[in-house]
N, CA, C and O of each residue as an XYZ file, in Angstrom:
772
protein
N     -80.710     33.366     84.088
C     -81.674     32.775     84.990
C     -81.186     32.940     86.432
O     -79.983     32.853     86.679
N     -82.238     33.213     87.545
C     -81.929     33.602     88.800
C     -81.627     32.026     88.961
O     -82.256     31.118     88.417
N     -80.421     31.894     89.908
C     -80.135     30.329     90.960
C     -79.332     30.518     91.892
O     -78.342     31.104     91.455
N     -79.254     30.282     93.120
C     -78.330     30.021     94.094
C     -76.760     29.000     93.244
O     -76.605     28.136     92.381
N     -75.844     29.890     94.261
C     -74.504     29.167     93.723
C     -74.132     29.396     94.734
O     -74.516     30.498     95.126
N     -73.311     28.674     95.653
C     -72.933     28.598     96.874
C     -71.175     28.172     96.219
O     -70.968     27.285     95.391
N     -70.088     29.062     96.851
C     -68.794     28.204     96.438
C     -68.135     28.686     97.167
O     -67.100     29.180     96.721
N     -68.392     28.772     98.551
C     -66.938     28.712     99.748
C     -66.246     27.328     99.776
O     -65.464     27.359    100.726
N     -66.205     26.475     99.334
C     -65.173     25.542    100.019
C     -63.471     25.870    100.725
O     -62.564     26.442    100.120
N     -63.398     25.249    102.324
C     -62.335     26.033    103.261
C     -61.280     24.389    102.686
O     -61.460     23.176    102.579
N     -60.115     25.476    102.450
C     -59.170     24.267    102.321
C     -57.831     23.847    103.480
O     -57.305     24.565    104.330
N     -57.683     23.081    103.285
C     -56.872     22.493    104.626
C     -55.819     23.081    105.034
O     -55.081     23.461    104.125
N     -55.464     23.306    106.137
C     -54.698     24.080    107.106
C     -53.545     23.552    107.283
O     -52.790     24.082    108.097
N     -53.292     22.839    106.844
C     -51.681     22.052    106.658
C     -51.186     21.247    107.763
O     -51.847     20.334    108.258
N     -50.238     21.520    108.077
C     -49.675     20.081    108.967
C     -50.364     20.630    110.727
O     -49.839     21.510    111.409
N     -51.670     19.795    111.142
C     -52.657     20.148    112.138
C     -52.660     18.834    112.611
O     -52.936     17.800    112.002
N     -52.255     19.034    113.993
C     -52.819     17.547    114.847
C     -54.206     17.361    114.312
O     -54.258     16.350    113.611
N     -55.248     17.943    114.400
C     -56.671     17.679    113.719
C     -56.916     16.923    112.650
O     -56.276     17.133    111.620
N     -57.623     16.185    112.693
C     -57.922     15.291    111.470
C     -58.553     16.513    110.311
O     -58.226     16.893    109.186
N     -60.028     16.982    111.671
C     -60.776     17.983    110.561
C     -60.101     19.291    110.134
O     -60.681     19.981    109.295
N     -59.254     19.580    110.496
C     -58.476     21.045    109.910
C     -57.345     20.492    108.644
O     -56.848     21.293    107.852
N     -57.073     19.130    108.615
C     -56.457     18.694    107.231
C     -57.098     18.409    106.020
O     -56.814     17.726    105.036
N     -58.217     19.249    106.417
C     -59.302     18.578    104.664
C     -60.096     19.539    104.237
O     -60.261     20.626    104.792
N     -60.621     19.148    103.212
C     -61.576     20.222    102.470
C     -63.340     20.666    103.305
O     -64.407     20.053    103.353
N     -62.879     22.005    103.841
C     -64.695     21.602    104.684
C     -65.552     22.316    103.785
O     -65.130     22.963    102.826
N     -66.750     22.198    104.097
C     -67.771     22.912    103.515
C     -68.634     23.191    104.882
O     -68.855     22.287    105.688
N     -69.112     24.573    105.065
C     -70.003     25.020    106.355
C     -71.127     25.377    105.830
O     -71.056     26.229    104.945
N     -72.163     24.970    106.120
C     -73.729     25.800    104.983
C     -73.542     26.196    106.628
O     -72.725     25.910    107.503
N     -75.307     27.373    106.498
C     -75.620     27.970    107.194
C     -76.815     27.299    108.169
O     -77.410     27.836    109.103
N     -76.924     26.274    107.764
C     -77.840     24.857    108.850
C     -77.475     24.319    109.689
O     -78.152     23.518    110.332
N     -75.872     24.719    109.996
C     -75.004     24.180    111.109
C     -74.483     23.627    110.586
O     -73.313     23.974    110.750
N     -74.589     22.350    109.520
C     -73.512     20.944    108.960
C     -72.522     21.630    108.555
O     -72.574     22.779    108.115
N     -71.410     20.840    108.708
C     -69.806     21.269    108.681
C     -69.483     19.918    107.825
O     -69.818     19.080    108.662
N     -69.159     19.363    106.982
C     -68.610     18.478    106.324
C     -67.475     18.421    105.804
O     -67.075     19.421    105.209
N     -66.294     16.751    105.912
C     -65.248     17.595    105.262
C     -65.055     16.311    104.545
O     -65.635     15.237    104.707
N     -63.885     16.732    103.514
C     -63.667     15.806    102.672
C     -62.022     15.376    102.295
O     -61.560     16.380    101.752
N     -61.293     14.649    102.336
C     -59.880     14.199    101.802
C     -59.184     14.826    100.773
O     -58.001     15.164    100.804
N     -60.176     15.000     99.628
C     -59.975     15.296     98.276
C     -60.869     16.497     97.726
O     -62.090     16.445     97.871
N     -60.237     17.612     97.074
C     -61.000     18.282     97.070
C     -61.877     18.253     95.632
O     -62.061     19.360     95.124
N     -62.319     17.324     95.074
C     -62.976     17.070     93.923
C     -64.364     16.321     94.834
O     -65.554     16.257     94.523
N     -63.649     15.828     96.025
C     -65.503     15.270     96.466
C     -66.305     16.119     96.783
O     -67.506     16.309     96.593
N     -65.086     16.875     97.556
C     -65.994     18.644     98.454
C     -66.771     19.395     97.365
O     -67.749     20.111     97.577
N     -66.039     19.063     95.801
C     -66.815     19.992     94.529
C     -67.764     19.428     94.612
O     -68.767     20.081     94.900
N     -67.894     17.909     94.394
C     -68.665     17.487     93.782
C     -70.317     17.859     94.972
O     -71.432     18.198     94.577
N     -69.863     17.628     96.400
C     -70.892     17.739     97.113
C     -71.405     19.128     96.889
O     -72.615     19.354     96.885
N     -70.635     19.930     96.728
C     -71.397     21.606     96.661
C     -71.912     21.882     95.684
O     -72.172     23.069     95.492
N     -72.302     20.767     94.567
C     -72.681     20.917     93.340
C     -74.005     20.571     93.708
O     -74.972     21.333     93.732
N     -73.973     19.062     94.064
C     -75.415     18.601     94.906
C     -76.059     19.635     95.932
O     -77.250     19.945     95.892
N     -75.259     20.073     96.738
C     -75.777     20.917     97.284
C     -76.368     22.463     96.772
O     -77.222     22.997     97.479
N     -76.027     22.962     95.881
C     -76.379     24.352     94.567
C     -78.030     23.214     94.129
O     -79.180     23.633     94.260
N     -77.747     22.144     93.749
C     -78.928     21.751     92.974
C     -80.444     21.613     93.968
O     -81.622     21.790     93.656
N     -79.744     21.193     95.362
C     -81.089     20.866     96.176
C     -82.069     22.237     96.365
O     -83.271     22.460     96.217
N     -80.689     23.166     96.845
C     -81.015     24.909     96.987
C     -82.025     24.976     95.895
O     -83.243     25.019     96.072
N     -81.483     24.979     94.891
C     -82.205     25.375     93.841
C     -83.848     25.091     93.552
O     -84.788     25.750     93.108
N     -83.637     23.710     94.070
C     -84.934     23.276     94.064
C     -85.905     23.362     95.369
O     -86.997     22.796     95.307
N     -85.587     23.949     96.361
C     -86.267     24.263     96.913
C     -86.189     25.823     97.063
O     -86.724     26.337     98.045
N     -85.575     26.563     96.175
C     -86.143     27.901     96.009
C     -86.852     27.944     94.796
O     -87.280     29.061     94.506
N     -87.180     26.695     93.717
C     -88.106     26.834     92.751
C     -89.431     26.318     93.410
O     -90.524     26.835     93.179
N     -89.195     24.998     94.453
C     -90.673     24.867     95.379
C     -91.165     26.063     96.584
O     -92.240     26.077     97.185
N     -89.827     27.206     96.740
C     -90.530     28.257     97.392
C     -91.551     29.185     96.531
O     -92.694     29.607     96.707
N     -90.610     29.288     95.557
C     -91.523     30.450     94.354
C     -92.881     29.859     94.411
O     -93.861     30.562     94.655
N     -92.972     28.475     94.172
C     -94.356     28.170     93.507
C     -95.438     28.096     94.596
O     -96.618     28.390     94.408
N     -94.897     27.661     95.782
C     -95.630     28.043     97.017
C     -96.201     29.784     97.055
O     -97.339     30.244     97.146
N     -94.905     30.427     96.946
C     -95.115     31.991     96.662
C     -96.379     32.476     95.861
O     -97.315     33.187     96.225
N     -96.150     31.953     94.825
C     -97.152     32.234     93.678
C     -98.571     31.766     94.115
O     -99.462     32.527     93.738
N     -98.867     30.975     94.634
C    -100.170     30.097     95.272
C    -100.729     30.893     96.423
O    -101.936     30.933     96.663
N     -99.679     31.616     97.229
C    -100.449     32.267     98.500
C    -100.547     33.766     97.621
O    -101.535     34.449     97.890
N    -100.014     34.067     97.050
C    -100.148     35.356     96.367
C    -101.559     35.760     95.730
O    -102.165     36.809     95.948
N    -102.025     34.526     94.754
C    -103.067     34.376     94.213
C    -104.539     34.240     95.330
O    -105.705     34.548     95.086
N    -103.894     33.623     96.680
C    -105.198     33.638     97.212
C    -105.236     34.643     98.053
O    -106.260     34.832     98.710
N    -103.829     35.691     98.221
C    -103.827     37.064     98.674
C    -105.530     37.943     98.096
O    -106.529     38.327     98.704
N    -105.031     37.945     96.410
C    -105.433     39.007     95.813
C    -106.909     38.395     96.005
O    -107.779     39.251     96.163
N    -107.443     36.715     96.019
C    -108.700     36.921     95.880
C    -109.357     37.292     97.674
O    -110.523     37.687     97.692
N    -108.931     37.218     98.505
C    -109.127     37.326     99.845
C    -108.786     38.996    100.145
O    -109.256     39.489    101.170
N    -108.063     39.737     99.339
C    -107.702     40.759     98.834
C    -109.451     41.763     99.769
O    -109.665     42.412    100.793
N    -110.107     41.353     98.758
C    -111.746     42.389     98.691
C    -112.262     42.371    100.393
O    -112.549     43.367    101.058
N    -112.280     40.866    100.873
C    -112.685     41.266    102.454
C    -111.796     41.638    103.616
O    -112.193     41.699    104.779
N    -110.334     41.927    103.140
C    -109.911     41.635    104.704
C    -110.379     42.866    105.388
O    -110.323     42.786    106.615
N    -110.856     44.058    104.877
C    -111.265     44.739    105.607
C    -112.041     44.479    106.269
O    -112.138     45.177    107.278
N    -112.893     43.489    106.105
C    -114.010     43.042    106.762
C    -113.565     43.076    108.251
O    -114.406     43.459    109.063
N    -112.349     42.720    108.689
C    -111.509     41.992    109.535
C    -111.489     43.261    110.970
O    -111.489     44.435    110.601
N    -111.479     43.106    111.887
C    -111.783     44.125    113.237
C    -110.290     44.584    112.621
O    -110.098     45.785    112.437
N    -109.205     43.585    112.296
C    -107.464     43.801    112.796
C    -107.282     44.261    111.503
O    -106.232     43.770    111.090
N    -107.883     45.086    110.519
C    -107.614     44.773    109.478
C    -106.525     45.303    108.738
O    -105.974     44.763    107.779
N    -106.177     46.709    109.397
C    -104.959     47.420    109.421
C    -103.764     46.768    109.634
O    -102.893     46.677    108.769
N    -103.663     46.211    110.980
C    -102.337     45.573    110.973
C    -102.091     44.046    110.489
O    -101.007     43.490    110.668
N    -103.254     43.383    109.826
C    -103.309     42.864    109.165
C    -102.589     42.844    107.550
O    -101.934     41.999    106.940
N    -103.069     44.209    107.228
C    -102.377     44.546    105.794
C    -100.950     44.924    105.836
O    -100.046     44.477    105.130
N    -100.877     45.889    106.844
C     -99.408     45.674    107.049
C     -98.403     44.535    107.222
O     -97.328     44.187    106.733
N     -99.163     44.172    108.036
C     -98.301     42.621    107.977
C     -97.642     42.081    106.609
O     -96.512     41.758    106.243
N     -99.103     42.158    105.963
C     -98.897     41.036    104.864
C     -97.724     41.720    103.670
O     -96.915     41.217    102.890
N     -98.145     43.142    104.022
C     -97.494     43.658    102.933
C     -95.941     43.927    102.801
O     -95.352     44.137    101.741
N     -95.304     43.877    104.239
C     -93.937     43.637    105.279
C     -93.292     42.502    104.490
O     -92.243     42.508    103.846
N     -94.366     41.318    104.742
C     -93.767     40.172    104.731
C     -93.542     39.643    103.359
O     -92.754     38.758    103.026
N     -94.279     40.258    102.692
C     -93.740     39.915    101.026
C     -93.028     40.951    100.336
O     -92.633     40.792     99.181
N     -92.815     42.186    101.100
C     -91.114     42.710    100.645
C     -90.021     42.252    101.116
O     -88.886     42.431    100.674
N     -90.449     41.470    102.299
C     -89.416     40.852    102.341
C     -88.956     39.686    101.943
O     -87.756     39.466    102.109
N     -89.640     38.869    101.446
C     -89.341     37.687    100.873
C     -88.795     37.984     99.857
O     -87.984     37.118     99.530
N     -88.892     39.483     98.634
C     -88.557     39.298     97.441
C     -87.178     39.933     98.012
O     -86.210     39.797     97.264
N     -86.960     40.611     99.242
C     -85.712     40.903     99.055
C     -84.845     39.615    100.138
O     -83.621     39.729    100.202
N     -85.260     38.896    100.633
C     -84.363     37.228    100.890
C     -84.506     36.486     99.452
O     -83.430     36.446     98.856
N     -85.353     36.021     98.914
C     -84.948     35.815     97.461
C     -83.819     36.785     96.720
O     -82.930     36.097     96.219
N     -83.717     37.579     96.613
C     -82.623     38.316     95.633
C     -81.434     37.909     96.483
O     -80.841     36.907     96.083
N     -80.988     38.474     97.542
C     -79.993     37.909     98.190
C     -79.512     36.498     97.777
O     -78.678     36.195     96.924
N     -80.160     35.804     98.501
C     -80.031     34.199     98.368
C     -79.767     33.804     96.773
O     -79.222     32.751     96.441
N     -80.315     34.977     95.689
C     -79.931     34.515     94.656
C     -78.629     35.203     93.703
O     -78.208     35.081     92.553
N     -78.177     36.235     95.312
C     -76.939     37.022     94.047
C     -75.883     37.225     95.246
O     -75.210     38.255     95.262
N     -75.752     36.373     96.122
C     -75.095     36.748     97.192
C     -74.217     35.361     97.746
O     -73.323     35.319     98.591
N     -74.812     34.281     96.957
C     -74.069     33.201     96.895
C     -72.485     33.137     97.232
O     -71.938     32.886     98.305
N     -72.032     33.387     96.209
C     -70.365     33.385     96.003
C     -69.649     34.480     97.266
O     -68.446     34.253     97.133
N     -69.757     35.267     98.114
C     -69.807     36.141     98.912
C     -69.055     34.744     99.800
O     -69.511     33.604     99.892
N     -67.640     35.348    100.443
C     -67.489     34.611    100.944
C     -68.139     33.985    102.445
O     -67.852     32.913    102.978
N     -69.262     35.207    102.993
C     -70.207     34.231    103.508
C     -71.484     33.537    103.232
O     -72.400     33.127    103.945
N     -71.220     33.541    101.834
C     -72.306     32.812    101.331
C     -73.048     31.977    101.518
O     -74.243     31.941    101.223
N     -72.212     30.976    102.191
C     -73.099     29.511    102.486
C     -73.908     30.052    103.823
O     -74.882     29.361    104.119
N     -73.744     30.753    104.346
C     -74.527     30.968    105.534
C     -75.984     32.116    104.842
O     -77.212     32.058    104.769
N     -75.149     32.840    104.550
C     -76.190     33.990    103.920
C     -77.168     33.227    103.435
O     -78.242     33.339    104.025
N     -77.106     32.224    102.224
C     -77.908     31.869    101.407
C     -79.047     31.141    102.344
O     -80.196     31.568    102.456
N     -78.514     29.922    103.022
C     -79.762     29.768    104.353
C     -80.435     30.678    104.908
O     -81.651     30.867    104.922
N     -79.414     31.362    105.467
C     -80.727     32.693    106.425
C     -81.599     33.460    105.329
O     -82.328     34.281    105.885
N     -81.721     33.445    104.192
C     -82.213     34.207    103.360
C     -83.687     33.326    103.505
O     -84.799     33.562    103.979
N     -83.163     32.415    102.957
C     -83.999     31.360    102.928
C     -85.064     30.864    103.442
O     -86.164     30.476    103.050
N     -84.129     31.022    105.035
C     -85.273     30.761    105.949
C     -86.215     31.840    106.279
O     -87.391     31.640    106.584
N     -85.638     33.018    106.205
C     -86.231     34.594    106.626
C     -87.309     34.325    105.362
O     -88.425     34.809    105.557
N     -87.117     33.628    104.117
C     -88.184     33.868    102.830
C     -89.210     32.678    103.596
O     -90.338     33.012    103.230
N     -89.323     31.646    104.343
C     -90.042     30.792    104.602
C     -90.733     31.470    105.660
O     -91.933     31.602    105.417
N     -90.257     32.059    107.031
C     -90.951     32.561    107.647
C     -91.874     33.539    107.616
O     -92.832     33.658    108.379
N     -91.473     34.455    106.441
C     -92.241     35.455    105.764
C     -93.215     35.030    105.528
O     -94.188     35.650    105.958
N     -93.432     33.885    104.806
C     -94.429     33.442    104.042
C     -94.994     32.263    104.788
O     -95.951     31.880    104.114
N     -94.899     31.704    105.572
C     -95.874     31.185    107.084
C     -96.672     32.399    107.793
O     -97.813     32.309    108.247
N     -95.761     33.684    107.802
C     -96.814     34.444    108.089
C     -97.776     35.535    107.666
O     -98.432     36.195    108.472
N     -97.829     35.709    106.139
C     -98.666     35.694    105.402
C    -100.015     34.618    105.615
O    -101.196     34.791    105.917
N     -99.182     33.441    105.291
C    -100.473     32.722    105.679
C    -101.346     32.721    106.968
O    -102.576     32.778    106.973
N    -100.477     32.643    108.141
C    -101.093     32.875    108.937
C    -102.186     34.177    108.927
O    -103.416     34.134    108.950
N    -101.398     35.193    108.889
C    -102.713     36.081    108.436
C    -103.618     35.992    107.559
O    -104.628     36.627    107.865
N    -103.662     35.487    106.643
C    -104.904     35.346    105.396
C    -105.813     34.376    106.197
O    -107.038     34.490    106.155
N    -105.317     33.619    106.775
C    -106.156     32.202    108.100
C    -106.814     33.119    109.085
O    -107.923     32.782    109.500
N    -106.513     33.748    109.327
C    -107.101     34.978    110.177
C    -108.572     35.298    109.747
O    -109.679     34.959    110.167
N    -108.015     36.276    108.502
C    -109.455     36.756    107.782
C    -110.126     35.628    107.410
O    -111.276     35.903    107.750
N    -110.154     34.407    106.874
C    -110.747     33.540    106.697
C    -111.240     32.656    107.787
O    -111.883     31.675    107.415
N    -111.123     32.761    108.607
C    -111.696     32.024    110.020
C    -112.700     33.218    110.203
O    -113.871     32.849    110.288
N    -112.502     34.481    110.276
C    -113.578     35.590    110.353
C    -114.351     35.764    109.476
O    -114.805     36.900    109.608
N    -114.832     35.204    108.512
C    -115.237     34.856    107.186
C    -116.114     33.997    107.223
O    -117.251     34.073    106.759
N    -115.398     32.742    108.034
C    -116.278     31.235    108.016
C    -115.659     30.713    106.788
O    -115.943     29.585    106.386
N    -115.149     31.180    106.410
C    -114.708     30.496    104.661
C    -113.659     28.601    104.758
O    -112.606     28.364    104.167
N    -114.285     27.812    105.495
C    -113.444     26.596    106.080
C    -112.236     26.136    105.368
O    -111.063     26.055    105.732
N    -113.202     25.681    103.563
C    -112.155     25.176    102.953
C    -110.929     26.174    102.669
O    -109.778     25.763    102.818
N    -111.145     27.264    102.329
C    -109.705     28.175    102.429
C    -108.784     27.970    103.407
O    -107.565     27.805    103.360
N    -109.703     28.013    104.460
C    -108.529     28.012    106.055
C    -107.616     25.953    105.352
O    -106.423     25.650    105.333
N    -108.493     25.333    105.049
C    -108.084     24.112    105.139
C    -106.529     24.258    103.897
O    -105.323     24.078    104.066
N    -107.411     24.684    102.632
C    -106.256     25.417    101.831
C    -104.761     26.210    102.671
O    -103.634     25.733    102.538
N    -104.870     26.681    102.987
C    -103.621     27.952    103.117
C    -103.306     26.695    104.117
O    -102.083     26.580    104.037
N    -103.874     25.515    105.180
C    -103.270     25.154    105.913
C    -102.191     24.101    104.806
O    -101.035     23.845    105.142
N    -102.543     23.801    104.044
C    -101.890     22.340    103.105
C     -99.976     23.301    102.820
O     -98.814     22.978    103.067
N    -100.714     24.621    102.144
C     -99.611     25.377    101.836
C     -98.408     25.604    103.143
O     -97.183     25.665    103.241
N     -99.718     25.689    104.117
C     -98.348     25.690    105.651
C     -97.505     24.100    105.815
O     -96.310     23.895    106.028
N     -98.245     23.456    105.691
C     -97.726     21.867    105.531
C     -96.485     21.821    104.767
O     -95.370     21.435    105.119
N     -96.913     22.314    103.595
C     -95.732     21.900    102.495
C     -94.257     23.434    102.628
O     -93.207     23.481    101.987
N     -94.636     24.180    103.398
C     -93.705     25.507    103.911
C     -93.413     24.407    104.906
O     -92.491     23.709    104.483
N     -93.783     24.082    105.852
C     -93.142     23.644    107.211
C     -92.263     22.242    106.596
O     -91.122     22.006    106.993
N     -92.743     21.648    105.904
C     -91.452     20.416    104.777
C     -90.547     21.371    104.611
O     -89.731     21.633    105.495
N     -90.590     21.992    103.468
C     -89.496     22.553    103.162
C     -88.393     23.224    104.391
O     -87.251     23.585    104.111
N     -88.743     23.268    105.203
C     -88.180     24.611    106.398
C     -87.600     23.291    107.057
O     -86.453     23.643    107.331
N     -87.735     21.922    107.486
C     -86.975     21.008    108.084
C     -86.653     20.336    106.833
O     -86.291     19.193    107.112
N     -86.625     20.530    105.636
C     -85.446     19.524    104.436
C     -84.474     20.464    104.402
O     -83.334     20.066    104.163
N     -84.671     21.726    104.603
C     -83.583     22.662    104.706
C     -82.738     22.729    105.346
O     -81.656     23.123    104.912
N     -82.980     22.250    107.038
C     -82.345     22.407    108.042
C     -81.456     20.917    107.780
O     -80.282     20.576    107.919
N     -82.278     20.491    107.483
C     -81.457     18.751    107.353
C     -80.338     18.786    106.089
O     -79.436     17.951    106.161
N     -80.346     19.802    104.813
C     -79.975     19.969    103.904
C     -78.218     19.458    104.429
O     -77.650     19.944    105.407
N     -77.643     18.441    103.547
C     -75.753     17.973    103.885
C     -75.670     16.803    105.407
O     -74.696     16.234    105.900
N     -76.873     16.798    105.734
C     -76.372     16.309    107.234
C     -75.761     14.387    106.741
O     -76.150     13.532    105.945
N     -74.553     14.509    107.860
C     -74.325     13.032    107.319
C     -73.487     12.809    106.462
O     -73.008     11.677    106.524
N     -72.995     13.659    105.422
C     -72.039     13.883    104.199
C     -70.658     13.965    104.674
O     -70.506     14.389    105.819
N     -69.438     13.574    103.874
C     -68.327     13.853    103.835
C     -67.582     12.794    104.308
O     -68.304     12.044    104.965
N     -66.321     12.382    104.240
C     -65.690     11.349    104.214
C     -64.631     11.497    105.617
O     -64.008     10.525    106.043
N     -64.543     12.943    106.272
C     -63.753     12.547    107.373
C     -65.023     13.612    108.240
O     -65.705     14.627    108.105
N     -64.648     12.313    109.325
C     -65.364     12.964    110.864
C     -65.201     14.207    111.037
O     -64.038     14.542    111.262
N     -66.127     15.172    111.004
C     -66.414     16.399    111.729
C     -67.151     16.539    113.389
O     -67.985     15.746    113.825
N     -66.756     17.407    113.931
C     -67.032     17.736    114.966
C     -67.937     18.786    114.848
O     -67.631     19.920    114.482
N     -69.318     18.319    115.233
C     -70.434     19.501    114.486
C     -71.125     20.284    115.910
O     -70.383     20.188    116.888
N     -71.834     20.694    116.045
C     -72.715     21.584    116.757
C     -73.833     21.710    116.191
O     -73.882     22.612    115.354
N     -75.137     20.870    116.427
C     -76.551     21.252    116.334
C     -76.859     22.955    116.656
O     -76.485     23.534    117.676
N     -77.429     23.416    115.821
C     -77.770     24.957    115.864
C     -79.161     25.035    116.980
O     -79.369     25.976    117.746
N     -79.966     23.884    116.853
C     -80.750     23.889    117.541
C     -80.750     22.718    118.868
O     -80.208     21.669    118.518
N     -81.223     22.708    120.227
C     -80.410     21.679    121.510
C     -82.009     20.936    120.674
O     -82.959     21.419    120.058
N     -81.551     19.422    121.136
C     -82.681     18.324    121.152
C     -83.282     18.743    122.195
O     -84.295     19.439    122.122
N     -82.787     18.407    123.205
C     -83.479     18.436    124.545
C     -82.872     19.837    125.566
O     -81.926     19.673    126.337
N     -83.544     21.115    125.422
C     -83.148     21.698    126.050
C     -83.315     22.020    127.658
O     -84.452     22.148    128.112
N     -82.334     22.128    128.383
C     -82.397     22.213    129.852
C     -83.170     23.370    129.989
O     -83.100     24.376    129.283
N     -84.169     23.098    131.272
C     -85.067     24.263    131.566
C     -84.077     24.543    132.558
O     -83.132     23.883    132.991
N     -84.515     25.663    132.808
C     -83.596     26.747    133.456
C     -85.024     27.425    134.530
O     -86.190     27.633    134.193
N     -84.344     27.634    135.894
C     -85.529     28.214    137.101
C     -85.225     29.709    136.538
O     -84.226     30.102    135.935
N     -86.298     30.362    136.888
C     -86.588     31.545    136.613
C     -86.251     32.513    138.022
O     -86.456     33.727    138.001
C-alpha cells in the first residue's frame, strides 16, 4: 500500500551550550522544528506525524477523485470556452503533476531530506489541484452552469483546509524550547518601491 513515512529524526550534538542542539529534533518541511529529551518521544511524535500525512494524502486523493470526475463530465464543453486551449493545457499540466508530487511524497519519505520533500510534494499536489479547479470554474461561469461553480467552490474550501492543517501540521510539539522561524512573516513590512 502507497503511505508517506517520514524518518529523519536529528540526534543530539553532544556537549553544546544550546539547550536545542542537546536533543532529539525533528524538522518537517512547514518550518516546525521540534525537539525532544528522549528519543522514544521524538519516535513516538513522527509516528503521529506519518499518520496525520497519511490522512491527509488519503483526503487529497478523494478530493482528487471528485474534481477528476467533474473534469471528464465538463470534459464535452470546454471547448466551448474562447481560452479553451490553454485551458486544456493547463488542466492537463496540473494533473501530471500531482500524480508525480503524489509518488514522490509517497516513495521519497525516508530520503534523508524527506521531511521537507514530503511537504513540498504535498503542497505542489494541493496547488495543482486549486488550479484545476480554478479552471473548470472558468468554463463553468462561461456556461452559466451556477451550481457547479458553487460545487468545485466547496472542493476549493475543503483544498484550502487541508493546505493550512498542513502548514500547521507539529506546531507547538516537543518537550524542549526550539527556536523556530515562521516560513511565512505575519505581518510583512512593505517596502517603497
Amino acid at each position: 500500500m502507497r503511505k508517506i513515512t517520514l524518518t529523519h529524526v536529528e540526534g543530539p550534538e553532544g556537549n553544546s551550550f544550546y539547550k536545542e542542539r542537546n536533543c532529539f529534533r525533528i524538522t518537517l518541511g512547514n518550518g516546525v522544528v521540534a525537539g525532544w529529551s528522549h528519543e522514544q518521544l521524538a519516535t513516538k511524535f513522527m509516528s503521529k506525524i506519518n499518520q496525520e500525512l497519511n490522512y491527509k494524502l488519503v483526503t487529497l486523493n478523494q478530493i482528487l477523485i471528485e474534481v477528476l470526475i467533474h473534469h471528464r463530465k465538463v470534459w464535452f464543453y470546454i471547448t466551448n470556452h474562447p481560452n479553451h486551449v490553454a485551458i486544456e493545457r493547463d488542466i492537463k499540466v496540473a494533473f501530471a503533476g500531482i500524480d508525480h508530487s503524489l509518488e514522490f511524497a509517497t516513495t521519497r519519505g525516508h530520503y534523508e531530506n524527506g521531511n521537507h520533500m514530503v511537504f513540498r510534494q504535498l503542497f505542489g499536489a494541493i496547488e495543482n489541484l486549486d488550479d484545476i479547479m480554478i479552471n473548470l470554474q472558468k468554463v463553468e461561469r462561461h456556461l452559466k452552469h451556477g451550481v457547479e461553480i458553487r460545487m468545485l467552490q466547496v472542493f476549493r474550501d475543503r483544498v484550502e483546509y487541508l493546505r493550512k492543517d498542513l502548514a500547521e501540521l507539529g506546531n507547538g510539539e516537543g518537550n524542549v524550547e526550539m527556536k523556530t522561524t515562521p516560513l511565512i512573516e505575519k505581518n510583512p513590512v512593505k517596502r517603497k518601491k
